[in-house]
N, C-alpha and C positions, 0 to 999 in steps of 0.2 A: 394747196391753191385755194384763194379763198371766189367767193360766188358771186360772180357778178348777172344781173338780170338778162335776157336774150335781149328783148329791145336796147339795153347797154350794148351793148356788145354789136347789133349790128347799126347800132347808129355811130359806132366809133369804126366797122369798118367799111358799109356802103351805106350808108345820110351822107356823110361829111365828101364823104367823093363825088357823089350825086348831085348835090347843090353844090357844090364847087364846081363842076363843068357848066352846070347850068347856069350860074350866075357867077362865073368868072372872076371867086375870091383869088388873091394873092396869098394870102397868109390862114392858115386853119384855123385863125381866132376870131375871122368874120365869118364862119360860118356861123349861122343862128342854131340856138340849141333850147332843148324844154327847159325851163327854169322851172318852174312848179306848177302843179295841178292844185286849184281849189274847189274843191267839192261842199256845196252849202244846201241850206233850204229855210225855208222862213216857218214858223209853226206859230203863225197867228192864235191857234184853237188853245193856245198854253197858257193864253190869260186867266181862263177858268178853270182849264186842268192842269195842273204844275208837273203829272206823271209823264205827258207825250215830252216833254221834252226831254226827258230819262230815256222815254224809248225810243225815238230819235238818236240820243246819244248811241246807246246801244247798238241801231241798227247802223249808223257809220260807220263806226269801230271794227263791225263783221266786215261791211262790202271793203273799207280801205284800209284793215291790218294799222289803225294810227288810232290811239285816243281821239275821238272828236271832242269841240270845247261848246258850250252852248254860248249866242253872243247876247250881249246884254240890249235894252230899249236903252236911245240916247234922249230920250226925252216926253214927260208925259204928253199924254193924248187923250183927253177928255171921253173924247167920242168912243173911242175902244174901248174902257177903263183899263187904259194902259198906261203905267208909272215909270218914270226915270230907274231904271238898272234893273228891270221886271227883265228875266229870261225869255226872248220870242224867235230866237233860230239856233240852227246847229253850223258848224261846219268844221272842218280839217283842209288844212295843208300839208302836200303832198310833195317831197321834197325825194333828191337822192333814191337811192336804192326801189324805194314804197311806190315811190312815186312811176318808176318803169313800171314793177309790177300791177301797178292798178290801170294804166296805162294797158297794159299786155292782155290783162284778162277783160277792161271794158271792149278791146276789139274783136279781140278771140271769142269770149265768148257770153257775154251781155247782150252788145246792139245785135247779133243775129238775132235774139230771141224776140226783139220787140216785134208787135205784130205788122203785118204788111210792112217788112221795111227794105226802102231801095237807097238807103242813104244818107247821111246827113247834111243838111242846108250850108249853104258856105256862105250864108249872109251873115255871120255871128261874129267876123273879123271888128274890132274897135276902130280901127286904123292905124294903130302902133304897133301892130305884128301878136294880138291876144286875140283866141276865140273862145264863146262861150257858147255852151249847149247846153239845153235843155229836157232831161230825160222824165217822162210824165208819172211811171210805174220804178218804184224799186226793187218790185217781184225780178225784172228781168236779170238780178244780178244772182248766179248760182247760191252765194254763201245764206242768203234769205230762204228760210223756212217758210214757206206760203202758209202754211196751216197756221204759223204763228203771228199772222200779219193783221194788228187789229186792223188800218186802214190803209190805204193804197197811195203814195202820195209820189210824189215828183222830185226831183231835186236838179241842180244847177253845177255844171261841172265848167269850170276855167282854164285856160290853158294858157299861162303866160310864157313865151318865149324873148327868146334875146335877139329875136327880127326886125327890123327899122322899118318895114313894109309889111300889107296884110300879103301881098303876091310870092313871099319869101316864106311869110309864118304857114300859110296854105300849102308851097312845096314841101316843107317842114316837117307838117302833118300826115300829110298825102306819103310819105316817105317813110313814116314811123309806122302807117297803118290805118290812118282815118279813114272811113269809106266816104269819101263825099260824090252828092249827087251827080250826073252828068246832065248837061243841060242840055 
């Protein structure tokens, strides 16, 4: 038998029933479902040191089990001394299989760790059914070595779904495991 992830698995057998009573599909292909996770962060400070974004690379790779790719500047910027195809972020997508599992373990066991937290903000919806958060600290993700952490930094997590509405991509969430705030 081959291994499918636990969020697989119970989003094929209570997500899909869940938002179907709630939102009263006909057919199981409008349920909305995760399409990918993009996990980014911008590394401004790599104009002058070319190394943070190596380590940057390195530290995605740990938290999301996925090579990350560094993205390129689309154009120069005087004011930085930033040049057309100079390295200034990191990021990965998170697809299939990786993508439950990174999924599994930011609920389970990352956002407990941040400190004082009762939640996260359900203002992050686009309007197309995508939310995006914003995590300040990478410490809080188990696979991070604190001892070997030169600086402390933030990253930006996506969540594109196949919802037509933010009130469907929220059930969505809400259903997979997001804790979001209560108002």
């Amino acid at each position: 038998m081959a291994y499918s992830p636990r969020l697989k698995e119970e989003y094929k057998s209570r997500v899909i029933n869940a938002l179907t009573d709630e939102f009263g599909y006909k057919n199981v292909m409008q349920v909305p479902k995760l399409e990918r996770i993009v996990v980014s962060r911008g590394v401004g400070a790599a104009v002058a040191d070319k190394k943070l974004i190596d380590y940057s690379v390195d530290e995605f790779t740990k938290i999301t089990g996925q090579k990350a790719v560094a993205t390129m500047s689309k154009k120069d910027v005087a004011n930085f001394k930033l040049r057309k195809g100079m390295p200034i972020g990191v990021k990965v997508t998170l697809r299939g299989e990786r993508m439950y599992e990174f999924l599994d373990r930011l609920v389970t066991s990352a956002l407990p760790r941040v400190r004082d937290f009762n939640g996260i903000k359900a203002t992050g919806f686009d309007g197309r059914g995508n939310y995006s958060l914003g995590i300040t600290e990478q410490i809080i993700f188990p696979e991070i070595d604190i001892d070997k952490v030169k600086k402390i930094e933030g990253m930006n997590i996506t969540f594109i779904t196949s919802a037509n509405t933010d009130k469907e991509a929220k059930s969505l969430l809400q259903e997979l495991g997001l804790p979001f705030k209560k108002n």
